[in-house]
HTML snippet that shows the backbone in 3Dmol.js (N, CA, C, O; Angstrom):
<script src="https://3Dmol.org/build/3Dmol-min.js"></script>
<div id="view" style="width:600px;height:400px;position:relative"></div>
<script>
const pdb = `
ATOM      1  N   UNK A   1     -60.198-208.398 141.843  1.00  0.00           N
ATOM      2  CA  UNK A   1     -59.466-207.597 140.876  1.00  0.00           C
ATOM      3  C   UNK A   1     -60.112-206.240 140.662  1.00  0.00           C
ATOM      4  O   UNK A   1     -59.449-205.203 140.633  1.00  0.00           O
ATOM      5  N   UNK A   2     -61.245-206.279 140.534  1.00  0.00           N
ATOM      6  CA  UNK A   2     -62.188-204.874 140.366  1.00  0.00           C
ATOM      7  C   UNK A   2     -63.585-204.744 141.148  1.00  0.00           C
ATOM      8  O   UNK A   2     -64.299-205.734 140.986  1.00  0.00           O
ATOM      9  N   UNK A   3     -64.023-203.935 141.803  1.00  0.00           N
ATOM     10  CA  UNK A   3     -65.216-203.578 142.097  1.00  0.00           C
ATOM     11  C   UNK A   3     -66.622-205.090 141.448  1.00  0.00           C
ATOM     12  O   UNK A   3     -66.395-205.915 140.563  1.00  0.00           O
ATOM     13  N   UNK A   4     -67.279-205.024 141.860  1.00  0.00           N
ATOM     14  CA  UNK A   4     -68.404-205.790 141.164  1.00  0.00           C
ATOM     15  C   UNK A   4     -68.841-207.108 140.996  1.00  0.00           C
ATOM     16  O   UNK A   4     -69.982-207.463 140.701  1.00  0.00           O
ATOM     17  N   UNK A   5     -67.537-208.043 141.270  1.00  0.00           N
ATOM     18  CA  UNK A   5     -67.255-209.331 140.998  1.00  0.00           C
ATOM     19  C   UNK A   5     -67.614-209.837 142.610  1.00  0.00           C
ATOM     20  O   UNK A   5     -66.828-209.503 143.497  1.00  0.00           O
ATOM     21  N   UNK A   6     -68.662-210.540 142.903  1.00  0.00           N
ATOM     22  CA  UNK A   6     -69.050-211.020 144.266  1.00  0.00           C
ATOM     23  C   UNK A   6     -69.057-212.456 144.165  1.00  0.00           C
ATOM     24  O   UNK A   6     -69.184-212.818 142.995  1.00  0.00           O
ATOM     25  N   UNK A   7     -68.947-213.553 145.136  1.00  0.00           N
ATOM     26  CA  UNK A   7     -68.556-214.357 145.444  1.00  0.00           C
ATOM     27  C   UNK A   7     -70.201-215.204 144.740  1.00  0.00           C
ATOM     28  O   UNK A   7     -70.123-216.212 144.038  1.00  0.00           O
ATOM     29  N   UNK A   8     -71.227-214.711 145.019  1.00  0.00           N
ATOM     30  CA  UNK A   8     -72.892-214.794 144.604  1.00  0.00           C
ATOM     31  C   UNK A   8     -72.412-214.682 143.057  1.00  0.00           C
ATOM     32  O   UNK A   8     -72.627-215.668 142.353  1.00  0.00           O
ATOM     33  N   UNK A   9     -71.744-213.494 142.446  1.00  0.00           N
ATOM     34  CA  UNK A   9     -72.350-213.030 140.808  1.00  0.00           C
ATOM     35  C   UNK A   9     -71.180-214.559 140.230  1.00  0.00           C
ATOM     36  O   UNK A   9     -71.253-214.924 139.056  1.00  0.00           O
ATOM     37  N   UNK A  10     -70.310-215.195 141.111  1.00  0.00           N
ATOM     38  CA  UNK A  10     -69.318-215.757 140.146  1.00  0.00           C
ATOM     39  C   UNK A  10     -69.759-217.237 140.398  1.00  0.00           C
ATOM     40  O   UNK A  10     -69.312-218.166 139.726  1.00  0.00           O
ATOM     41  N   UNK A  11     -70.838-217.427 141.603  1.00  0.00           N
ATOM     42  CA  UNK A  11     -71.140-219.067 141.690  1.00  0.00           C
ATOM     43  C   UNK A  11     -72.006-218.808 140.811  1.00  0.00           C
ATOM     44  O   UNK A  11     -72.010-219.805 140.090  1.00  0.00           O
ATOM     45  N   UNK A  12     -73.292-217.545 140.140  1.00  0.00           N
ATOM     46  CA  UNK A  12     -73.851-217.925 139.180  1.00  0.00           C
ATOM     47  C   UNK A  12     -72.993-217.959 137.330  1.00  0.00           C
ATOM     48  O   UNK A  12     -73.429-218.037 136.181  1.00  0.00           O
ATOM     49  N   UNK A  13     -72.023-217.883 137.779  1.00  0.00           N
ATOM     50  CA  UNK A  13     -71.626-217.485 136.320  1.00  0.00           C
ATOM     51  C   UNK A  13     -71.124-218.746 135.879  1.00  0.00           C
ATOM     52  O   UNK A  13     -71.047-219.173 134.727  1.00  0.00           O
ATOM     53  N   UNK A  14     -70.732-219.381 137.155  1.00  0.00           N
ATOM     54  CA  UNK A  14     -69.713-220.367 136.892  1.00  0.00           C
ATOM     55  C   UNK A  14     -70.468-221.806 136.382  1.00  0.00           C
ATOM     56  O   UNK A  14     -69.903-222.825 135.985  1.00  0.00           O
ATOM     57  N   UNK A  15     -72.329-221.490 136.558  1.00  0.00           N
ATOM     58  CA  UNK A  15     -73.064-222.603 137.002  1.00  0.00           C
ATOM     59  C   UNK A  15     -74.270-222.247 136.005  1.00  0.00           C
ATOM     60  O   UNK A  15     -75.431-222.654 135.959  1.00  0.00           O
ATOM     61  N   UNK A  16     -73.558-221.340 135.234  1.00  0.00           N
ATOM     62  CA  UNK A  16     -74.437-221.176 133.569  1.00  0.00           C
ATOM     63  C   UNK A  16     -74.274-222.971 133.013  1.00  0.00           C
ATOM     64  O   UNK A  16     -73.273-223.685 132.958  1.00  0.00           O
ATOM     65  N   UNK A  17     -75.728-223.253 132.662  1.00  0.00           N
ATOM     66  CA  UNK A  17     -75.405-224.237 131.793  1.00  0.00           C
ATOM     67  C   UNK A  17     -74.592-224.574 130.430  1.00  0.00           C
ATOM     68  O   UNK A  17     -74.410-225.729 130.043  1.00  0.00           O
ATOM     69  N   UNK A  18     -74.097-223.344 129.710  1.00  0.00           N
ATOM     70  CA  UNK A  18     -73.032-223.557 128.451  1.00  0.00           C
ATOM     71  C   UNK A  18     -71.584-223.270 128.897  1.00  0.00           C
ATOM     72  O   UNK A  18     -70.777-223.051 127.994  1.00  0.00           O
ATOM     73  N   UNK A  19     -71.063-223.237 130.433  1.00  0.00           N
ATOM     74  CA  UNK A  19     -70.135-223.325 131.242  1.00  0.00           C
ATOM     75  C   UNK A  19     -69.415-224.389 130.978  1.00  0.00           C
ATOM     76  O   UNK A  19     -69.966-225.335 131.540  1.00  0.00           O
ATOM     77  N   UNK A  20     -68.134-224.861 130.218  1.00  0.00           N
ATOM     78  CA  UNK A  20     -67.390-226.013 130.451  1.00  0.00           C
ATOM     79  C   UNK A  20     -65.987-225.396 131.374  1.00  0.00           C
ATOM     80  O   UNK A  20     -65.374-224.362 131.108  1.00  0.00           O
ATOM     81  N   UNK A  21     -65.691-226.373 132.539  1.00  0.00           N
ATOM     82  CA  UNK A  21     -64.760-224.848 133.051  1.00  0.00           C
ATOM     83  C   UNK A  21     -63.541-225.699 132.371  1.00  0.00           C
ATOM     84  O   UNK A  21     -62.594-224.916 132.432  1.00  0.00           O
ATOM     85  N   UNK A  22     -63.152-226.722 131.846  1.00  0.00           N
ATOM     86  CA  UNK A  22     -62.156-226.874 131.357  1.00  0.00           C
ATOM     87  C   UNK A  22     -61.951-226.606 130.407  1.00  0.00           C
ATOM     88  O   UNK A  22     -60.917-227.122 129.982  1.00  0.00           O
ATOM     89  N   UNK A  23     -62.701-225.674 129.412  1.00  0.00           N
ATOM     90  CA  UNK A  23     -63.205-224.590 128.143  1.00  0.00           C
ATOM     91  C   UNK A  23     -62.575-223.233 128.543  1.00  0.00           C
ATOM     92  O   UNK A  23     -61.531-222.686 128.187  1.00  0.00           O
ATOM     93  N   UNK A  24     -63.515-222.888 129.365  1.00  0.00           N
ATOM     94  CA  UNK A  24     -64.070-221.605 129.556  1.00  0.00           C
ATOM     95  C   UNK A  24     -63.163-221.199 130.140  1.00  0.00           C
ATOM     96  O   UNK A  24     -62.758-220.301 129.401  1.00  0.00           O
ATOM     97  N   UNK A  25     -62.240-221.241 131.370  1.00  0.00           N
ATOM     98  CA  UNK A  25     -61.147-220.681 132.249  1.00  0.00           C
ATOM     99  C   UNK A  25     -59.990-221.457 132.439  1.00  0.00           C
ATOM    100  O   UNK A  25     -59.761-222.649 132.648  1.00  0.00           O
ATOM    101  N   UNK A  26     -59.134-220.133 132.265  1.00  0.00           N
ATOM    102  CA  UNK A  26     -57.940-220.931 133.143  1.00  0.00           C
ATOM    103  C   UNK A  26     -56.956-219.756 134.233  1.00  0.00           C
ATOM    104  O   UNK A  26     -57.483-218.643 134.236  1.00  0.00           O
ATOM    105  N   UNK A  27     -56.333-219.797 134.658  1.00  0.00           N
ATOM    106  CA  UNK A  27     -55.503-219.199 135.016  1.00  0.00           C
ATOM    107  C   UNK A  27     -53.689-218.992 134.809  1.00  0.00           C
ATOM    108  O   UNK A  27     -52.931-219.718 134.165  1.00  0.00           O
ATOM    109  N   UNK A  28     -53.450-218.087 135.385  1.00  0.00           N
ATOM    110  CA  UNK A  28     -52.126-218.190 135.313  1.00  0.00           C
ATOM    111  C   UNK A  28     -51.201-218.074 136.660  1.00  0.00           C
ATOM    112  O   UNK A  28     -51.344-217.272 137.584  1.00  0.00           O
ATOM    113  N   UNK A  29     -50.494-218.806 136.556  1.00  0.00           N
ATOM    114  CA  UNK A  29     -49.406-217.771 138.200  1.00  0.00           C
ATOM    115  C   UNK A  29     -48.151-217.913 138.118  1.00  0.00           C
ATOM    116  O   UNK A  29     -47.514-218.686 137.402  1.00  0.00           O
ATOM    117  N   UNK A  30     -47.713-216.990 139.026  1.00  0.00           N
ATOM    118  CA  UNK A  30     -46.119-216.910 138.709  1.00  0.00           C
ATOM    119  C   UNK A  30     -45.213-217.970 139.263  1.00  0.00           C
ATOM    120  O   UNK A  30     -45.713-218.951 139.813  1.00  0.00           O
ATOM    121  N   UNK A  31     -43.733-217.818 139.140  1.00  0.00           N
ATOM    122  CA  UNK A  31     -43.556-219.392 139.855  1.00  0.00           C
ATOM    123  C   UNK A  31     -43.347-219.387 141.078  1.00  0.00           C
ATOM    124  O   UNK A  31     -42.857-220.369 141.636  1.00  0.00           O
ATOM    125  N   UNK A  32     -43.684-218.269 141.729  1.00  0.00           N
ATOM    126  CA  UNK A  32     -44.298-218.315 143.350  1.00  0.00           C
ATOM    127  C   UNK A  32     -45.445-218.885 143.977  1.00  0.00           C
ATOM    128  O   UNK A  32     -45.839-218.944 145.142  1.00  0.00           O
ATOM    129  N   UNK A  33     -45.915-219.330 142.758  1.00  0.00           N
ATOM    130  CA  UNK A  33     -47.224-219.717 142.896  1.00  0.00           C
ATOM    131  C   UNK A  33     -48.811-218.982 142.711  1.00  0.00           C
ATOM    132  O   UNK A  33     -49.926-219.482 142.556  1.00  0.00           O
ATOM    133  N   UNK A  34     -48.198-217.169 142.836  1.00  0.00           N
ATOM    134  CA  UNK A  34     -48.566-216.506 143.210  1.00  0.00           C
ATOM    135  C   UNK A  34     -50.143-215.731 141.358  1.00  0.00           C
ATOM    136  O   UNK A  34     -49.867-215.360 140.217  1.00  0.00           O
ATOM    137  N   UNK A  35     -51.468-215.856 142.045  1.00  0.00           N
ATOM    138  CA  UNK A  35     -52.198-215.547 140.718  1.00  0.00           C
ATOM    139  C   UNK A  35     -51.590-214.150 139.813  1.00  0.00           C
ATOM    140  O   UNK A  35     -51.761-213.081 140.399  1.00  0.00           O
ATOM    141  N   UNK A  36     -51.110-214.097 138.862  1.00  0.00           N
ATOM    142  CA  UNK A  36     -50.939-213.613 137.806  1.00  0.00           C
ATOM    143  C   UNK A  36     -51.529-213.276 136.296  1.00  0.00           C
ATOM    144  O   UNK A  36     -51.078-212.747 135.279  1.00  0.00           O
ATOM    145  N   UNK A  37     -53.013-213.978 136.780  1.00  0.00           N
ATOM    146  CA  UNK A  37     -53.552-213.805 135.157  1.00  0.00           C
ATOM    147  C   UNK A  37     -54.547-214.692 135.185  1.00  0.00           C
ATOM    148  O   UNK A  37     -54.357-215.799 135.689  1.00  0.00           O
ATOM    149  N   UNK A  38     -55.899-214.299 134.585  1.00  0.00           N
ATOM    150  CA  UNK A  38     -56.778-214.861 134.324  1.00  0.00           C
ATOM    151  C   UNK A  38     -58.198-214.810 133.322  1.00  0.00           C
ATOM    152  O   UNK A  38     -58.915-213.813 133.406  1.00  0.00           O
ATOM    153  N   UNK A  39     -58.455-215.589 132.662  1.00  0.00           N
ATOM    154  CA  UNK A  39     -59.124-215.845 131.519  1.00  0.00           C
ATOM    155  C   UNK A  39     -60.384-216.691 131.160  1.00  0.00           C
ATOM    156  O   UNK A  39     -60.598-217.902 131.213  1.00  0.00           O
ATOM    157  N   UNK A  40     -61.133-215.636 130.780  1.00  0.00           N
ATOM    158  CA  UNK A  40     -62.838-216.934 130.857  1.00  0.00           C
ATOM    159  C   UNK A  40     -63.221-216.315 129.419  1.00  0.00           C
ATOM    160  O   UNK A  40     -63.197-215.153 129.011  1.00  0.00           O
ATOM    161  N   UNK A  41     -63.645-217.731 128.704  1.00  0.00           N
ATOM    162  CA  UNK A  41     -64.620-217.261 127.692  1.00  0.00           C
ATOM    163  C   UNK A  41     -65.464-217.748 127.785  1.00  0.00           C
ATOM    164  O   UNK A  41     -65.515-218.931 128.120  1.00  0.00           O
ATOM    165  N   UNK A  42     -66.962-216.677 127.398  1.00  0.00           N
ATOM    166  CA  UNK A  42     -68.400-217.074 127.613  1.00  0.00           C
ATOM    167  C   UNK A  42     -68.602-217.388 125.876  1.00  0.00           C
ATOM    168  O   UNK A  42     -68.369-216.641 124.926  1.00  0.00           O
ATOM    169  N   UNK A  43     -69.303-219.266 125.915  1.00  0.00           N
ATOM    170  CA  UNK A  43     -69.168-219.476 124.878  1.00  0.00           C
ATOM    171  C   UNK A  43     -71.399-219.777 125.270  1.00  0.00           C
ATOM    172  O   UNK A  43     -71.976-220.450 126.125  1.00  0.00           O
ATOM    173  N   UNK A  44     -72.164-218.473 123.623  1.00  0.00           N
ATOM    174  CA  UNK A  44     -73.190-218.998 123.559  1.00  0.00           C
ATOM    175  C   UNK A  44     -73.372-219.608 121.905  1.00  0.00           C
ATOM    176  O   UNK A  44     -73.280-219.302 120.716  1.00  0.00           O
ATOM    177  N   UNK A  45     -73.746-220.849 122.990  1.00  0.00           N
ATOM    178  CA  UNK A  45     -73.723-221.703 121.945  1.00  0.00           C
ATOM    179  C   UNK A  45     -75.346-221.958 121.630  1.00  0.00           C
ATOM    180  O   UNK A  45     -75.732-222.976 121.055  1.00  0.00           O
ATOM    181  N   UNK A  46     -75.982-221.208 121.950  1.00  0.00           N
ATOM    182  CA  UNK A  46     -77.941-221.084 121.099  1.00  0.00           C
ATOM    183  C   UNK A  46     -77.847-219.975 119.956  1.00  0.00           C
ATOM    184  O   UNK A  46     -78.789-219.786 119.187  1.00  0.00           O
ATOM    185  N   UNK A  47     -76.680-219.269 119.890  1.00  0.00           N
ATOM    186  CA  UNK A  47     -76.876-218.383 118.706  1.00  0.00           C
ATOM    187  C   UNK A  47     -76.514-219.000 117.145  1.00  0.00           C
ATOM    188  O   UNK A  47     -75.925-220.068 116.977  1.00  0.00           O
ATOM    189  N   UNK A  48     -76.801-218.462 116.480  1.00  0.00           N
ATOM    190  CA  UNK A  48     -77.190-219.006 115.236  1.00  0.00           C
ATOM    191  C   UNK A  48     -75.301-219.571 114.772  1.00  0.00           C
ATOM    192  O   UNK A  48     -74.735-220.589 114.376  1.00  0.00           O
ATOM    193  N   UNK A  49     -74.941-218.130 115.153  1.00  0.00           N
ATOM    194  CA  UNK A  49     -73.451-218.336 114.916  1.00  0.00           C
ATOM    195  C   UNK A  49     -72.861-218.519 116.379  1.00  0.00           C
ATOM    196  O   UNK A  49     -73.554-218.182 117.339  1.00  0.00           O
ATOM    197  N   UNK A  50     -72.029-218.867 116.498  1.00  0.00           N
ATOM    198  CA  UNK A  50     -71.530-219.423 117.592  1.00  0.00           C
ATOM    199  C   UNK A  50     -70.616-218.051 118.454  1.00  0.00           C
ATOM    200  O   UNK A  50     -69.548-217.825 117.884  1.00  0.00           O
ATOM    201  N   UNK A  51     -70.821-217.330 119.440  1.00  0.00           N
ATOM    202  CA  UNK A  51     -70.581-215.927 119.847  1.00  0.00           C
ATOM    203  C   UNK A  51     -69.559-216.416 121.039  1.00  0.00           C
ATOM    204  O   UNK A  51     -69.949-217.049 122.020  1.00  0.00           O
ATOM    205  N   UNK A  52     -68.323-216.066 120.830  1.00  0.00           N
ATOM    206  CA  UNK A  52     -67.726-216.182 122.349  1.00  0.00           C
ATOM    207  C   UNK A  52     -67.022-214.490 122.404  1.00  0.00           C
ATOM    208  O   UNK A  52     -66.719-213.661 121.546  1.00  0.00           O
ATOM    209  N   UNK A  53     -66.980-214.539 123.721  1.00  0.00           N
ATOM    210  CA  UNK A  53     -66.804-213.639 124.676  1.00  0.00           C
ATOM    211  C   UNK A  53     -65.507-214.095 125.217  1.00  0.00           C
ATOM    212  O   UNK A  53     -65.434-215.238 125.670  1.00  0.00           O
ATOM    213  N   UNK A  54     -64.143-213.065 125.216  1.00  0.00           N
ATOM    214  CA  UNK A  54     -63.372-213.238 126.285  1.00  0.00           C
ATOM    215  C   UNK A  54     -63.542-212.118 127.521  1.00  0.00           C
ATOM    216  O   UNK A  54     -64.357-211.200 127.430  1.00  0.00           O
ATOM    217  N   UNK A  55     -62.715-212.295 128.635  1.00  0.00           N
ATOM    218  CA  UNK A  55     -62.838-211.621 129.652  1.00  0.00           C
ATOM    219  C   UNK A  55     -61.278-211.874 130.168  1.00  0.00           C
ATOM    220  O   UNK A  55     -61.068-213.086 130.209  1.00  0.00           O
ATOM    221  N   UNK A  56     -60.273-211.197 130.520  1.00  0.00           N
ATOM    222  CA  UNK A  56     -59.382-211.477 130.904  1.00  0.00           C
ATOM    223  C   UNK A  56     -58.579-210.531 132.265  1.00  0.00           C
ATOM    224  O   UNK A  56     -59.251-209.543 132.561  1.00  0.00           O
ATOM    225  N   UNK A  57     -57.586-210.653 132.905  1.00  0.00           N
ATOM    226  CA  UNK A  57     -57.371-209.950 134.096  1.00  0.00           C
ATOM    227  C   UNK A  57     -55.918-210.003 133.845  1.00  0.00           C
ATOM    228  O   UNK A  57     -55.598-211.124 133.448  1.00  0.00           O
ATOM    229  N   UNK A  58     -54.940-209.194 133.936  1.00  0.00           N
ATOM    230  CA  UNK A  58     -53.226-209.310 133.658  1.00  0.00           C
ATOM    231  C   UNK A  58     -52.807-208.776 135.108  1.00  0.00           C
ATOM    232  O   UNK A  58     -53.187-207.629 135.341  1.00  0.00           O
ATOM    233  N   UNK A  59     -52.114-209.393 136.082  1.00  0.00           N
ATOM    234  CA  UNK A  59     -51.849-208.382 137.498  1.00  0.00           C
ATOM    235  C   UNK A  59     -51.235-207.573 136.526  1.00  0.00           C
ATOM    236  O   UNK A  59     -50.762-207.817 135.416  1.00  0.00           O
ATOM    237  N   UNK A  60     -51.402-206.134 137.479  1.00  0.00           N
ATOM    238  CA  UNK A  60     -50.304-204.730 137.064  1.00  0.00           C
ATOM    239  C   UNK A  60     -48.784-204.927 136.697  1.00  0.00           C
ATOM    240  O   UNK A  60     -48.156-204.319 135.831  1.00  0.00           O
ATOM    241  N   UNK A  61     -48.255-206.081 137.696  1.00  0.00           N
ATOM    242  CA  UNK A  61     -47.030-206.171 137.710  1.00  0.00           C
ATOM    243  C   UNK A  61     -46.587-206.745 136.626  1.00  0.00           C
ATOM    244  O   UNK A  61     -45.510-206.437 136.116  1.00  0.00           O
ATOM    245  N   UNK A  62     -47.368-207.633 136.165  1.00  0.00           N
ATOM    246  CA  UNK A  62     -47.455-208.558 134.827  1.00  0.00           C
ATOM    247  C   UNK A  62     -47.766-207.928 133.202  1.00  0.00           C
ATOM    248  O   UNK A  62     -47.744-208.608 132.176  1.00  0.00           O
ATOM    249  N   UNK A  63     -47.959-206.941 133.260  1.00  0.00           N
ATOM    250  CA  UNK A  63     -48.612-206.127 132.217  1.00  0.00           C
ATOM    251  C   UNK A  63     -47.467-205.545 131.232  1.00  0.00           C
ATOM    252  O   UNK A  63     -46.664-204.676 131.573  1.00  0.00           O
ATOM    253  N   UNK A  64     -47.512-206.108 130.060  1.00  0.00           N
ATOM    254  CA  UNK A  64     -47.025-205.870 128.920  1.00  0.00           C
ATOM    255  C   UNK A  64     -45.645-206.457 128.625  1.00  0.00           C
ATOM    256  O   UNK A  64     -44.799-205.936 127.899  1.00  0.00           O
ATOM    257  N   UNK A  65     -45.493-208.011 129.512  1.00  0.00           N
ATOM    258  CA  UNK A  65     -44.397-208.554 129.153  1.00  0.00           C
ATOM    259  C   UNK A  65     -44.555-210.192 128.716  1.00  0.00           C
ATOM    260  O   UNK A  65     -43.898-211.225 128.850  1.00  0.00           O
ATOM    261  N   UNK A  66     -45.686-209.821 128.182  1.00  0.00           N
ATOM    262  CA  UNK A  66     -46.268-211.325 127.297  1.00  0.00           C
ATOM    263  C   UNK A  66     -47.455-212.316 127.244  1.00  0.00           C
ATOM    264  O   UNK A  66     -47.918-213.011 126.340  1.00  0.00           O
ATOM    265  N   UNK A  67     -47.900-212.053 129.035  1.00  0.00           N
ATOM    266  CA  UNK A  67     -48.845-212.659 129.242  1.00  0.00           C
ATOM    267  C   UNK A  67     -49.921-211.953 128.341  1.00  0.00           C
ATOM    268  O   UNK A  67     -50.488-212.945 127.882  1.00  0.00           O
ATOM    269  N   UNK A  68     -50.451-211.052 127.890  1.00  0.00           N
ATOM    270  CA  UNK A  68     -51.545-210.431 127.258  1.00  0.00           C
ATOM    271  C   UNK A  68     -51.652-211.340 126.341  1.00  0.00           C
ATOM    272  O   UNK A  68     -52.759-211.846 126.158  1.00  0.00           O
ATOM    273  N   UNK A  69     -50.463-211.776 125.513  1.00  0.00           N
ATOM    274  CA  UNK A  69     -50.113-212.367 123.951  1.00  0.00           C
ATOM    275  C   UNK A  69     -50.468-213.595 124.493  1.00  0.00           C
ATOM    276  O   UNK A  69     -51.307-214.110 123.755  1.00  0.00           O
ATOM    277  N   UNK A  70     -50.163-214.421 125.619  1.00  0.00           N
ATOM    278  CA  UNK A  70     -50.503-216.213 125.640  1.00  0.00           C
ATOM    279  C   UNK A  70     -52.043-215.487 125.973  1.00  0.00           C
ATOM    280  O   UNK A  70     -52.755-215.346 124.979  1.00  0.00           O
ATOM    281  N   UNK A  71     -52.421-215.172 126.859  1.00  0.00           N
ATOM    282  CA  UNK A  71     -54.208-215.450 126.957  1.00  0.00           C
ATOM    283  C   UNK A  71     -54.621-215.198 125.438  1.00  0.00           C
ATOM    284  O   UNK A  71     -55.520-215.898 124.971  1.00  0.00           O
ATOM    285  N   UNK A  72     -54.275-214.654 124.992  1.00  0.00           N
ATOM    286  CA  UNK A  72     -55.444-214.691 123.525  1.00  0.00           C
ATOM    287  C   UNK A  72     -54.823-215.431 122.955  1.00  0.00           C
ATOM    288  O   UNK A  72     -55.381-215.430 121.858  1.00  0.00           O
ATOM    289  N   UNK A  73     -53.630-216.437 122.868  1.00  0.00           N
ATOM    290  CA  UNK A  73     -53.847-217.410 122.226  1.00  0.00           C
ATOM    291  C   UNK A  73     -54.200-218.788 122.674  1.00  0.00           C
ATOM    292  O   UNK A  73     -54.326-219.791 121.972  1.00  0.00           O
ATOM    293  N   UNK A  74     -54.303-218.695 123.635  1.00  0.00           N
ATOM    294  CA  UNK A  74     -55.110-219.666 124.672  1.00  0.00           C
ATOM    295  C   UNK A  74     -56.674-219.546 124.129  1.00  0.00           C
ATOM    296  O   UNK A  74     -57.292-220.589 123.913  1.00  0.00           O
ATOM    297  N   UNK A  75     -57.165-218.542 123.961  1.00  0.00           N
ATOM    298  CA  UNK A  75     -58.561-218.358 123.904  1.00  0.00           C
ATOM    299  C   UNK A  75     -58.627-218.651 122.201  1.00  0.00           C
ATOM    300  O   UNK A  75     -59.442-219.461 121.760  1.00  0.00           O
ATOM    301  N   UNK A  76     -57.770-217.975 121.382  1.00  0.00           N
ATOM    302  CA  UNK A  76     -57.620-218.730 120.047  1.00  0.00           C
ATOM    303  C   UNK A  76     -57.921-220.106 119.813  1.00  0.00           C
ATOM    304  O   UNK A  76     -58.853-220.445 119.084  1.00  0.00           O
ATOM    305  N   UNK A  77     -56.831-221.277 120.665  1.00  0.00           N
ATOM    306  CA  UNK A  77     -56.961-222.157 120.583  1.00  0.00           C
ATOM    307  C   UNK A  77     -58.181-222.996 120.879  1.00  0.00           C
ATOM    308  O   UNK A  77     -58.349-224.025 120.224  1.00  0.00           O
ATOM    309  N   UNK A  78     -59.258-222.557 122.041  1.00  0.00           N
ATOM    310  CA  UNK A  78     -60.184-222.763 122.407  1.00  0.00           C
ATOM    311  C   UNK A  78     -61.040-222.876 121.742  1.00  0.00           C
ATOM    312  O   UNK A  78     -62.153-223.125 122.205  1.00  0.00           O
TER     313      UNK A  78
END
`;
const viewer = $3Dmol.createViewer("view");
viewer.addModel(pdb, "pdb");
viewer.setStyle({}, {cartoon: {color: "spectrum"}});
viewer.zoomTo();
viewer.render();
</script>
């Protein structure tokens, strides 16, 4: 999706020990099957208060016809 994201930086991300991936990510796709959207929250759970982090990706084509609104309430619900 962007510059930076290497195949190395995402097996370590994925293999953080406060990683639940049935937590932390999900995806989306269209009914082509085709990826459309995607969503990780980094949950640290050693801080006093409990700190999550979203991170999310909308394809271009997808952008500003709803999906923005389900990932954050996906991550709400979380």
């Amino acid at each position: 999706l962007d510059g930076g994201t290497s195949v190395a930086e995402l097996r370590l991300e994925f293999n953080r020990p406060s990683f639940v991936p049935e937590r932390d990510i999900r995806l989306w796709e269209s009914a082509d099957r085709a990826l459309i959207g995607f969503a990780e929250l980094a949950v640290a759970d050693d801080a006093a208060e409990q700190l999550v982090t979203l991170w999310y990706k909308v394809h271009p084509s997808q952008r500003g016809k709803g999906l923005e609104a389900e990932i954050l309430a996906w991550a709400e619900a979380q």
